[in-house]
Backbone as CSV, one residue per row, in Angstrom:
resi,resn,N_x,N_y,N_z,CA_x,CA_y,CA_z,C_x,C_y,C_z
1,UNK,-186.656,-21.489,-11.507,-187.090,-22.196,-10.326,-185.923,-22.393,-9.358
2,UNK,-184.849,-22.821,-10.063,-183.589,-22.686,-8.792,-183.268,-21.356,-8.405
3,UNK,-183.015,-20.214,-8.823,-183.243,-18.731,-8.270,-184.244,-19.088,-7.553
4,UNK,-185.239,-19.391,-7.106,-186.242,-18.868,-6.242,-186.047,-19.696,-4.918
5,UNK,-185.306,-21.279,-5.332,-185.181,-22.353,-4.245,-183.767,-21.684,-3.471
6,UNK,-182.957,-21.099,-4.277,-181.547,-20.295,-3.377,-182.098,-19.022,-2.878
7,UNK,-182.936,-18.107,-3.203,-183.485,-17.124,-2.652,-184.199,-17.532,-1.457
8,UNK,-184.980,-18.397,-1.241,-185.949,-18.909,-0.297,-184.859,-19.286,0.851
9,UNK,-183.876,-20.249,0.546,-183.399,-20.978,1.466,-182.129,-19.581,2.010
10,UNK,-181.213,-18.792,1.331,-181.238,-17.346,1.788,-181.911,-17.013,2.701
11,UNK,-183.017,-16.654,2.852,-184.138,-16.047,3.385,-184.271,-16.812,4.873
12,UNK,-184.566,-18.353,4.795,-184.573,-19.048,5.419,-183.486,-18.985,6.936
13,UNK,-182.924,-19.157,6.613,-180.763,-19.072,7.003,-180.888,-17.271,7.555
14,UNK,-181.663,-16.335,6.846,-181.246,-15.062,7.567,-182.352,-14.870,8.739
15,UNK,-183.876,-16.157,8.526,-184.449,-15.366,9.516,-184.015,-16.548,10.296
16,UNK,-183.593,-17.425,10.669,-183.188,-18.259,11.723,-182.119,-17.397,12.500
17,UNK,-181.103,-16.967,11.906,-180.079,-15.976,12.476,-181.335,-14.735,13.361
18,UNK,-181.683,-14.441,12.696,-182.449,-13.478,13.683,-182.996,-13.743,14.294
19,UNK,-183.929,-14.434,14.541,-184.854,-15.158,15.517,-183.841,-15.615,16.842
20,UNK,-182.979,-16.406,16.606,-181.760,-16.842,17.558,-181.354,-15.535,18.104
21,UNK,-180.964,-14.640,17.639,-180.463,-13.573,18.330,-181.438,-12.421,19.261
22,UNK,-182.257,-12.526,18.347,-183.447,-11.733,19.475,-183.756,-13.084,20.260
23,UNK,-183.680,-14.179,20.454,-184.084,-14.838,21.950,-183.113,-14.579,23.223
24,UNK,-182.176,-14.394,22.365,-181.151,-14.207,23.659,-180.802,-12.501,23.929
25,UNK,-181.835,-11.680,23.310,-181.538,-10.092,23.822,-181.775,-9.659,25.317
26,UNK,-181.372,-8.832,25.806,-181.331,-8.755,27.003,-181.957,-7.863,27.106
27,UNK,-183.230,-8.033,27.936,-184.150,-6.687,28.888,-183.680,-6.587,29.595
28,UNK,-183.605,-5.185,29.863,-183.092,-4.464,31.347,-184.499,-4.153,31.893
29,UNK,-185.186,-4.429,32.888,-186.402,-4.005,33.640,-186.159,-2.822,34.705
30,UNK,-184.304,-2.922,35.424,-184.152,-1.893,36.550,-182.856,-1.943,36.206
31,UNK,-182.012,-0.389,36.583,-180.973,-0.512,36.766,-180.563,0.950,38.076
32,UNK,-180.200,0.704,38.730,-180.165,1.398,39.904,-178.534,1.655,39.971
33,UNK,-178.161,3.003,39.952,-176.640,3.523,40.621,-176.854,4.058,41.597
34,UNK,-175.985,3.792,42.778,-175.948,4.855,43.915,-175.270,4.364,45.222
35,UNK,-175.856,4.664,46.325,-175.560,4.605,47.851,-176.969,4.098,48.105
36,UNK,-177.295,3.353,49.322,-178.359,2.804,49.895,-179.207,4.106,49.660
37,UNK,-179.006,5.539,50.266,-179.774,5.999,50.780,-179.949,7.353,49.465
38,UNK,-179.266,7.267,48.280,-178.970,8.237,47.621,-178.344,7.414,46.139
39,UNK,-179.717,7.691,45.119,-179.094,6.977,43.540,-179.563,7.326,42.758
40,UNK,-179.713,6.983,41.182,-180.340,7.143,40.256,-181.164,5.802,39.337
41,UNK,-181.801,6.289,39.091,-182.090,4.867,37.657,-181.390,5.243,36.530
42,UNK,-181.075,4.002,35.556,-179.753,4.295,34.967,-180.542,3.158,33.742
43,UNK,-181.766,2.679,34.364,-182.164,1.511,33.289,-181.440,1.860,31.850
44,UNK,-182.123,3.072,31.189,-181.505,3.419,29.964,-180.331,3.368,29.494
45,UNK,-179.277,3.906,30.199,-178.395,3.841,29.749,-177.833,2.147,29.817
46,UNK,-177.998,1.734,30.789,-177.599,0.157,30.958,-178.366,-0.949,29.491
47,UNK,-179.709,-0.357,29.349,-179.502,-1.372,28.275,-179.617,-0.715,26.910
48,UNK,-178.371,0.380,26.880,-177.640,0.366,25.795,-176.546,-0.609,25.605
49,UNK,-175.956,-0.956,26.557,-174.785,-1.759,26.850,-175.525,-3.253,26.202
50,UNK,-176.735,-3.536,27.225,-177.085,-4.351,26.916,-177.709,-4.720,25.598
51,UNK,-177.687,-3.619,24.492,-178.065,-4.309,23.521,-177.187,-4.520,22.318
52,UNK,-175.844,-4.216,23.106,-174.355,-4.984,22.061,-174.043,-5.975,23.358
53,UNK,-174.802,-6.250,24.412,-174.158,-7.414,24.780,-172.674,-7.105,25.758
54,UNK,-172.133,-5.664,26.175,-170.972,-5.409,26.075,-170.841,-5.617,27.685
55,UNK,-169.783,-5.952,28.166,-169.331,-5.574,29.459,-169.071,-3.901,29.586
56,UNK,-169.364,-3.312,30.865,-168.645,-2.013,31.128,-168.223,-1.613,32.334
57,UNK,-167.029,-0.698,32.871,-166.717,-0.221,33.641,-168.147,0.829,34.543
58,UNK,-168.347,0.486,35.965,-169.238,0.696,36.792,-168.660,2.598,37.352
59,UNK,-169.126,3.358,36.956,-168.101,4.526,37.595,-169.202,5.834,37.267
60,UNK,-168.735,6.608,37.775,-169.290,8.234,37.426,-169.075,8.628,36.145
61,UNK,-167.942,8.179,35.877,-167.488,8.239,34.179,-168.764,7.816,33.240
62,UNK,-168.773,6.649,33.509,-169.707,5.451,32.617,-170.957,5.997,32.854
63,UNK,-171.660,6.434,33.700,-173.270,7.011,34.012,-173.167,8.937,33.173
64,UNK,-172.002,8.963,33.495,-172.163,10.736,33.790,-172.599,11.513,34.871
65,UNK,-172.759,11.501,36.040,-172.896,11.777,37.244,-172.630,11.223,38.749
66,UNK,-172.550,11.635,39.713,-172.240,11.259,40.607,-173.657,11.156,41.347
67,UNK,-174.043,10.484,41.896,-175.280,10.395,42.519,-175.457,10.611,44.174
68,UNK,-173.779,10.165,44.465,-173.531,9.947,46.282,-172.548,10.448,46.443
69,UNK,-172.241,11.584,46.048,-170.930,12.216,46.169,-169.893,11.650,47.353
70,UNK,-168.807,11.644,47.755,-168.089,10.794,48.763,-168.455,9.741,49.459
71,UNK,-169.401,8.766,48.917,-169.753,7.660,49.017,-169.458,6.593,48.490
72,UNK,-169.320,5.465,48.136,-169.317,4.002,47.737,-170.245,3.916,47.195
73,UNK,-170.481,3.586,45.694,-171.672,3.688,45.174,-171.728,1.924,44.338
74,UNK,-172.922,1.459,44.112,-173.199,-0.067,43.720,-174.072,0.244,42.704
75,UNK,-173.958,-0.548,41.734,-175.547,-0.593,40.671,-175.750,-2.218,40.913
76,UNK,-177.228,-1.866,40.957,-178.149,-3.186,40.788,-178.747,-3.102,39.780
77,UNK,-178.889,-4.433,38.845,-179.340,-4.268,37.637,-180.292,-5.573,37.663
78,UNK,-181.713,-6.075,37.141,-182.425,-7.026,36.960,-182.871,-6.946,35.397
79,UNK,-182.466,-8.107,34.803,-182.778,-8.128,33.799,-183.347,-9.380,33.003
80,UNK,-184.322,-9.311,31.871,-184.116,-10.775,31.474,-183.652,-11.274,30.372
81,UNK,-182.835,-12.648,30.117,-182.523,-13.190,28.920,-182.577,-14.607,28.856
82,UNK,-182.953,-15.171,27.257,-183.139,-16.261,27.407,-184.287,-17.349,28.259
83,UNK,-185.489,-15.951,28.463,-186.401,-16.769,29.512,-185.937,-16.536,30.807
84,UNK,-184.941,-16.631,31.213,-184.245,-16.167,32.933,-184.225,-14.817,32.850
85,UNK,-185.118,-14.735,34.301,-184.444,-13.033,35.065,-183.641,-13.306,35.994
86,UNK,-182.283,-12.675,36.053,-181.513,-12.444,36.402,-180.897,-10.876,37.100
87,UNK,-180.818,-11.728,38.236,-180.527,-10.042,39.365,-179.071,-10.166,39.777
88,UNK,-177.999,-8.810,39.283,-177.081,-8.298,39.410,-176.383,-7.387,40.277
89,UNK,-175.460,-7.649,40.694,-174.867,-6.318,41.469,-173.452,-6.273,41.453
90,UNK,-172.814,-4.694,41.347,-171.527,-4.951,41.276,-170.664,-3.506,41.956
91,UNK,-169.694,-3.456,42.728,-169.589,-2.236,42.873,-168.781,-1.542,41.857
92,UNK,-168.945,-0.064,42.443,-168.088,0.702,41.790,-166.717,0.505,41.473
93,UNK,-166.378,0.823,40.018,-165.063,0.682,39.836,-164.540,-0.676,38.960
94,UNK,-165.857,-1.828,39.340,-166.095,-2.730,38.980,-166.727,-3.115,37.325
95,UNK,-165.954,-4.336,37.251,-166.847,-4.200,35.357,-167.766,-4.701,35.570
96,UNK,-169.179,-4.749,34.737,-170.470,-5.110,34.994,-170.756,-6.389,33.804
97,UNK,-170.625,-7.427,34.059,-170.908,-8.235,33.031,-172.610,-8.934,32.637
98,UNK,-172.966,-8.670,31.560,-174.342,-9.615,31.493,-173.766,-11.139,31.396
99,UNK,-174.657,-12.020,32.377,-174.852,-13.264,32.129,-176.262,-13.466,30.944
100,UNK,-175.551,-14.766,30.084,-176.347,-15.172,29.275,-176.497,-14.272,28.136
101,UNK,-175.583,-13.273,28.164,-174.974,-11.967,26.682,-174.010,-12.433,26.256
102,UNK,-173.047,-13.769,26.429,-172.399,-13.676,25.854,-171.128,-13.653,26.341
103,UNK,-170.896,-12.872,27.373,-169.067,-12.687,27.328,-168.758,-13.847,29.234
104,UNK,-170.031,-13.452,29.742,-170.274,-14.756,31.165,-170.242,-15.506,30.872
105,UNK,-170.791,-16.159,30.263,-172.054,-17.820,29.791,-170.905,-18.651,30.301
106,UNK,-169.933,-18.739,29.896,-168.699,-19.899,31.083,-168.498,-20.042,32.017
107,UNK,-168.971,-19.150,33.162,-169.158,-18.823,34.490,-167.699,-18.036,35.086
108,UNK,-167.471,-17.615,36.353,-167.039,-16.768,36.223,-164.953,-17.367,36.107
109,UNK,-164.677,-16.883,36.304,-163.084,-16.731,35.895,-162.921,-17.618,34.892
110,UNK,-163.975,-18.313,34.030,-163.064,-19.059,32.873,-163.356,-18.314,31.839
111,UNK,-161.680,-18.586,31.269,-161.672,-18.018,29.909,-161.108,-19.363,28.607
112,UNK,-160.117,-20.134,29.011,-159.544,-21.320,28.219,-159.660,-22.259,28.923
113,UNK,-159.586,-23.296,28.543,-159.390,-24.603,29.487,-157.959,-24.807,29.932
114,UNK,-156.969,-24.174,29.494,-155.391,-24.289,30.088,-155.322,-23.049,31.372
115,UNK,-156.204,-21.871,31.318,-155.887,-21.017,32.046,-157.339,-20.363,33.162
116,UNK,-156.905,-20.431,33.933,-158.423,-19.657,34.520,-157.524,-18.730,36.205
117,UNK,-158.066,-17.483,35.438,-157.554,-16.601,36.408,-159.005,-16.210,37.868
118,UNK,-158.147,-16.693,38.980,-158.254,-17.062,40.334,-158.482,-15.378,40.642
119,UNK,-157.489,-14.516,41.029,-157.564,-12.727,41.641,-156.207,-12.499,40.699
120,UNK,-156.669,-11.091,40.664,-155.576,-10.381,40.007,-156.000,-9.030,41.210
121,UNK,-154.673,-8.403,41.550,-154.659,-7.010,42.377,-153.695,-6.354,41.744
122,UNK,-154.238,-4.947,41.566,-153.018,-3.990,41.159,-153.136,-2.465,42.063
123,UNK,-151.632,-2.312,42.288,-151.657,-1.523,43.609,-149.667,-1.677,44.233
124,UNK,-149.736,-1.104,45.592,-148.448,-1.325,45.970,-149.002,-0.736,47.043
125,UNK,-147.859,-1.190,48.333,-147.771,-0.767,49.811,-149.196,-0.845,50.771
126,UNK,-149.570,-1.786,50.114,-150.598,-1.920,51.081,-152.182,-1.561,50.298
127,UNK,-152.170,-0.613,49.254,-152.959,-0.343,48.610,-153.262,-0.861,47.236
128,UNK,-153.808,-1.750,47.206,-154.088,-2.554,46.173,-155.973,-2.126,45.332
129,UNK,-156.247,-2.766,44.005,-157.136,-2.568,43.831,-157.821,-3.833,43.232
130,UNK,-159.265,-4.616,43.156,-159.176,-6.197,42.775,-159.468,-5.210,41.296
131,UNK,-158.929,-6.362,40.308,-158.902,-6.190,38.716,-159.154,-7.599,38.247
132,UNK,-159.389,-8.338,38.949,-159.798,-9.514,38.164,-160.635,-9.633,37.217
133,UNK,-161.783,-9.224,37.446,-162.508,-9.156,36.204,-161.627,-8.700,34.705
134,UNK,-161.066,-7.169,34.878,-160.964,-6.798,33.924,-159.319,-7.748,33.416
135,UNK,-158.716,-8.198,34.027,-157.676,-9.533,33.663,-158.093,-10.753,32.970
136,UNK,-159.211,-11.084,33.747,-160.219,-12.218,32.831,-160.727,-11.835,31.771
137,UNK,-161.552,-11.174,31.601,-161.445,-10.623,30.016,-160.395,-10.216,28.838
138,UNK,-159.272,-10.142,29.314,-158.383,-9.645,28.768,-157.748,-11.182,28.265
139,UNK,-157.884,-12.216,29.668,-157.211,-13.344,29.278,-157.907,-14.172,28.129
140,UNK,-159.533,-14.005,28.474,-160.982,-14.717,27.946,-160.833,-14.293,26.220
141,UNK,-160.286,-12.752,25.792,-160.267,-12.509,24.737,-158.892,-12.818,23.966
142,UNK,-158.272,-13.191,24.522,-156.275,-13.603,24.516,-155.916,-12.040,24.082
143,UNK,-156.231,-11.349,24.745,-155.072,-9.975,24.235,-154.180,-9.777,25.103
144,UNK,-153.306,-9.816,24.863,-152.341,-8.964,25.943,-152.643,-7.769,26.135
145,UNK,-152.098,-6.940,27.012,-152.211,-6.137,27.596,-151.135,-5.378,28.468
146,UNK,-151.125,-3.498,28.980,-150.058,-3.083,29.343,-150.794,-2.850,31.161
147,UNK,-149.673,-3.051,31.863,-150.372,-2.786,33.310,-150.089,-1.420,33.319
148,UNK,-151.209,-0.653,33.658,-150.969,0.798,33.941,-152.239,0.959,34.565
149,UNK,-152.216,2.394,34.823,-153.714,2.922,35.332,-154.852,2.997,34.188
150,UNK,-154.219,3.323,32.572,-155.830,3.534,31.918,-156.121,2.135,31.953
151,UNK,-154.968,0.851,31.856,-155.932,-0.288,31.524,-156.810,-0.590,32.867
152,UNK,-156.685,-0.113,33.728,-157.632,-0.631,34.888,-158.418,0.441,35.786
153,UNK,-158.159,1.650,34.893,-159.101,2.695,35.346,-159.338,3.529,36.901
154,UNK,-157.795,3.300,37.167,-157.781,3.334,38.659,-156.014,3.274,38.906
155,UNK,-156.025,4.193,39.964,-154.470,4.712,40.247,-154.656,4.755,41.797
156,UNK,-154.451,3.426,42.306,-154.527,2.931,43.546,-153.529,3.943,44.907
157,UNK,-152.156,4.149,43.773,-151.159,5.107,44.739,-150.564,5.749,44.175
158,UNK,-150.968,7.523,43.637,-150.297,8.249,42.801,-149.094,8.347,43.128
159,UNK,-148.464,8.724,42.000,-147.025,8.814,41.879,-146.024,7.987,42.531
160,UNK,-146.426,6.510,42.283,-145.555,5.323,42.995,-145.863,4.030,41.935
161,UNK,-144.993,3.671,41.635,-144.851,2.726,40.627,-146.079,1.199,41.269
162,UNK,-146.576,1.106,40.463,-147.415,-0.014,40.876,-147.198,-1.240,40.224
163,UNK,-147.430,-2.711,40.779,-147.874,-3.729,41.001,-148.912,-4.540,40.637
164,UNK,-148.704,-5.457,39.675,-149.986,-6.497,39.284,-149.798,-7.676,39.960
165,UNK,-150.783,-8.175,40.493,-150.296,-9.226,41.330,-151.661,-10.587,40.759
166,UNK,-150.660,-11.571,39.794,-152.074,-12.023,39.075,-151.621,-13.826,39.554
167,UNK,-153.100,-14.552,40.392,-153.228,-15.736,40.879,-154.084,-16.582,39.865
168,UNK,-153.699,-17.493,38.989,-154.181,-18.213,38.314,-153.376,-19.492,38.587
169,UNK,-154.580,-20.951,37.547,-154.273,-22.101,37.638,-154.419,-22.573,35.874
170,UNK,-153.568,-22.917,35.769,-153.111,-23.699,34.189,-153.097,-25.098,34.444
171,UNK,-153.328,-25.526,33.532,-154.206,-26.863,33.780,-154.064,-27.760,35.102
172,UNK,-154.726,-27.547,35.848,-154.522,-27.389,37.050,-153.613,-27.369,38.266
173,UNK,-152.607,-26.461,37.927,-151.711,-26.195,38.620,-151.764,-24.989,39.335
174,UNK,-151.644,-24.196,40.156,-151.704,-22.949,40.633,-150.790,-22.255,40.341
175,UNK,-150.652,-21.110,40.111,-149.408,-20.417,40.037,-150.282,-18.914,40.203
176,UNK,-148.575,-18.150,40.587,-148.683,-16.828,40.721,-147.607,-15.866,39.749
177,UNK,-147.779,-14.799,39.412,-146.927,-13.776,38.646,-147.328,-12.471,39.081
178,UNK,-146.178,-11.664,39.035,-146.251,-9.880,39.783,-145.546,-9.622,38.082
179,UNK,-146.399,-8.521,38.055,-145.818,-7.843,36.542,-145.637,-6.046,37.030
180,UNK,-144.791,-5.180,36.556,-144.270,-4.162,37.217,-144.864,-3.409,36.373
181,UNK,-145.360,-2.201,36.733,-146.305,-1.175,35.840,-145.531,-0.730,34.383
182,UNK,-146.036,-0.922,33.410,-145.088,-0.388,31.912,-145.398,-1.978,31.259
183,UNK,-144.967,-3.391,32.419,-145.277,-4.509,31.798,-146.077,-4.693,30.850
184,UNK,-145.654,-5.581,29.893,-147.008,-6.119,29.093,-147.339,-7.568,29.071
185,UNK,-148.651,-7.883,29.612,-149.062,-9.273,30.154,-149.508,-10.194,29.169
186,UNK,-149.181,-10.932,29.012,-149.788,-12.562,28.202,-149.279,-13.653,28.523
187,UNK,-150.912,-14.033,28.957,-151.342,-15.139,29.525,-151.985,-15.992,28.800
């Protein structure tokens, strides 16, 4: 009889875990890449992402095609979780985060309560690129990190040494730091 009361309550404990986790899965209903006048639907592939919950880089890379060739391209994504639909947009180049998956739910630039990163730009001479997002995550997960082009997926000014230029506030103080490409950041 106690085997069956630890088996049961087992049982119990694994379907609560599941139940909790499928409430908060994320439908993707639309996911749109492109130019106003020139895109694709991408629903599918987007809620693959969405069903580890993952942030991803917004790019030709990440889809596999180009949809607007020498254009500026945006995905719009509507989705629901948790009972909320929620409508997205982000441009290219940009990381795409689900709210209410998990890695948002704090809203946006917090990651600790000692640190919350404000803009981060990486770039030089005028040519900069925003990376905040992908800095906030980096800070949100405490990894350090190396400033270069693969970590930010983007080489703002070939063959010229680049520039991180990262604006945050620690417990509420403001501050700024420039880290020189090769750097390795922890925050």
């Amino acid at each position: 009889m106690k085997a069956f009361g630890s088996i049961f309550s087992v049982t119990l404990i694994l379907l609560a875990c599941i139940s909790s986790s499928l409430a908060q899965r994320i439908m993707v209903e639309s996911a749109y890449y492109g130019a106003p006048d020139r895109g694709r639907n991408v629903t599918a592939d987007v809620q693959r992402f969405a069903d580890y919950g993952e942030p991803f880089r917004v790019s030709n890379d990440t889809f596999r095609m180009d949809p607007a060739p020498g254009q500026t391209k945006r995905l719009v994504v509507v989705y629901g979780v948790g009972g909320r639909r929620i409508r997205d947009s982000v441009n290219e180049g940009d990381v795409f985060y689900f709210r209410g998956g998990g890695y948002a739910d704090a809203g946006p630039g917090y990651h600790r309560r000692a640190i919350q990163i404000l803009d981060a730009a990486y770039g030089t001479r005028g040519r900069y690129a925003n990376v905040t997002r992908i800095v906030q995550n980096f800070v949100r997960i405490q990894q350090p990190f190396e400033v270069s082009n693969q970590t930010f997926g983007i080489d703002p000014y070939p063959g010229v040494t680049k520039r991180l230029k990262v604006f945050y506030s620690r417990n509420g103080a403001r501050r700024s730091q420039i880290y020189v490409e090769g750097d390795v950041v922890r925050l």
